[in-house]
N, C-alpha and C positions, 0 to 999 in steps of 0.2 A: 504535726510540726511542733506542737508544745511538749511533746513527751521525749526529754533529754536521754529517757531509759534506753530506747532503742540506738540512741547514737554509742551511748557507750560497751554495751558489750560485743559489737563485734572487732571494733580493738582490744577486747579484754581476750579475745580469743585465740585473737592474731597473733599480739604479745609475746604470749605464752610458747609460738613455735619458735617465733625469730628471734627472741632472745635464746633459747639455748645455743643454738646455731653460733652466738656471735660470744657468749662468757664462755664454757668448753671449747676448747680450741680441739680437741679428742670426738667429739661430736660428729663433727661434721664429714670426716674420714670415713665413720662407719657408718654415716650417709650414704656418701658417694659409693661404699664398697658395697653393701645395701641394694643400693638402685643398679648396679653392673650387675648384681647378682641374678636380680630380677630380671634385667636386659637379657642375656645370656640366657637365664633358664625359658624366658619367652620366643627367643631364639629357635632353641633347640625345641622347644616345642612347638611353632611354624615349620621348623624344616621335617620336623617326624609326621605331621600333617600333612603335610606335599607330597613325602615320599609314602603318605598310605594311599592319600588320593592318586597318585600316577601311577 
């Protein structure tokens, strides 16, 4: 409890992602398209799975 060290870096870490997110306003787009992309390719690799197991 006396050691202020450990309070402070895991908002130093935090920080570091949420602020991009919110100064680029371009960011956050190739985020989102990012994580679809991934969606999608996990997708399609669920359904290619199914259709080797059946």
């Amino acid at each position: 409890m006396s050691r202020p060290k450990k309070k402070s870096p895991p908002p130093a870490e935090l920080s570091p992602y949420m602020l991009p997110t919110c100064d680029p306003p371009q960011a956050h787009p190739k985020v989102m398209r990012f994580l679809l992309v991934l969606m999608a390719g996990w997708l399609l690799f669920l359904v290619a799975m199914a259709s080797d197991k059946l």
